[in-house]
ZAMARGU-4260 file (C-alpha; in steps of 0.2 Angstrom, whole numbers, plus 5000, padded with zeros to 4 digits):
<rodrens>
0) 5000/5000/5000 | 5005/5016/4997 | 5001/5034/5005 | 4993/5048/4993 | 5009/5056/4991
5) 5023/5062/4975 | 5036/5051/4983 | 5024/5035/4980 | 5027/5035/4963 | 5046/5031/4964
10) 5043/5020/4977 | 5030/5006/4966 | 5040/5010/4950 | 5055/5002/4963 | 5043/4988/4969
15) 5040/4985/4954 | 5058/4986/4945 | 5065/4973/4958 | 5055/4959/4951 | 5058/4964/4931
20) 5075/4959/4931 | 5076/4947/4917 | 5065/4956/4906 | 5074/4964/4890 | 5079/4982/4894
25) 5067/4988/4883 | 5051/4978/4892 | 5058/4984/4906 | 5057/5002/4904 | 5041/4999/4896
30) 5035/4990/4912 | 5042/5005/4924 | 5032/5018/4913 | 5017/5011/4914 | 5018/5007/4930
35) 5025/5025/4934 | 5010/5032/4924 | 4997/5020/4933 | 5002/5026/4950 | 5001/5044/4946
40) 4985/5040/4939 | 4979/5034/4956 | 4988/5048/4966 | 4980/5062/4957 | 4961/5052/4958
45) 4962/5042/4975 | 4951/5053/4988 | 4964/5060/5003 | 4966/5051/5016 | 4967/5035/5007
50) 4980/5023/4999 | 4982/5013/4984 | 4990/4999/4982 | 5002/4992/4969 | 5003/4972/4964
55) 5013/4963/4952 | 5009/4945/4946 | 5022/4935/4935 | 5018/4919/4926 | 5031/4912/4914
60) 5024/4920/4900 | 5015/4937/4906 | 5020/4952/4920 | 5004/4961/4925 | 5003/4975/4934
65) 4992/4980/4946 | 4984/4997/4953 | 4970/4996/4965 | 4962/5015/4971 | 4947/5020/4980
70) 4941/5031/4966 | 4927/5029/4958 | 4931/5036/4941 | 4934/5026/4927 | 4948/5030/4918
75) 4949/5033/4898 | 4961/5036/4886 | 4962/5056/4881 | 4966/5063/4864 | 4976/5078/4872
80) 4981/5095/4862 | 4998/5095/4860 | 5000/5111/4872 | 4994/5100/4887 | 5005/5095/4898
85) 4993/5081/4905 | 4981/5070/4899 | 4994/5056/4891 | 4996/5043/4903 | 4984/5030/4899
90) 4988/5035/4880 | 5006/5029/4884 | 5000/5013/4895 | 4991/5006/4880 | 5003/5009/4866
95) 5018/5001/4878 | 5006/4988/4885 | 5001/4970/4876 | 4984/4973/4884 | 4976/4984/4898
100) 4960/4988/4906 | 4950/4992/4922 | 4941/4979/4934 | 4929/4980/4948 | 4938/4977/4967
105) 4931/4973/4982 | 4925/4989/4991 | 4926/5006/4983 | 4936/5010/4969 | 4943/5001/4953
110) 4959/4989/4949 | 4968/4996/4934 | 4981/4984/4925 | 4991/4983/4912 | 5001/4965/4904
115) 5013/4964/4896 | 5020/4947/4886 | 5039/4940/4890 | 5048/4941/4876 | 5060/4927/4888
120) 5049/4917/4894 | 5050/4914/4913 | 5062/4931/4912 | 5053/4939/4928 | 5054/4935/4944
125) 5041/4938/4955
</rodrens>
């Protein structure tokens, strides 16, 4: 879990990076944006006071991540102008991404994923 806070990004991407260490350097940077895009996702929509949480499942042929927040919204990809300067994560999570989407959780709130095939299979080591 981790607290509505800047520092919280850094922190999952981390999480996340310890476990992607056999992925190609390219699926691994691709992993740490999306999962770096996710969780400020979650940041800037999960109501104060509460915490998202952050979960990363390997089998020998997928990484998928996991981002589970209290909000309500459901998220979409934007078409932003190109003098925004937001309104491009979800934009970059499914053109990095093999597949993504948004589940129902328990409680209030949404899980948003994202998956991503190994190009090594059994590379990740969760």
């Amino acid at each position: 879990m981790f607290p509505r806070s800047a520092a919280a990004v850094g922190r999952a991407r981390s999480l996340v990076a310890g476990h992607i260490d056999g992925c190609t350097s390219e699926q691994a940077d691709d992993i740490r944006v999306c999962v770096s895009e996710l969780a400020t996702n979650a940041l800037q929509h999960t109501p104060v006071g509460r915490r998202f949480l952050v979960r990363i499942i390997c089998t020998d042929s997928v990484v998928r991540i996991e981002v589970h927040d209290a909000s309500i919204a459901t998220p979409h990809v934007c078409t932003p102008l190109d003098t925004d300067d937001r309104g491009r994560g979800l934009m970059l999570v499914s053109t990095l991404a093999d597949d993504w989407g948004v589940s129902d959780r328990t409680g209030p709130g949404k899980v948003v994923w994202a998956e991503f095939q190994l190009r090594q299979p059994a590379a990740a080591t969760c």
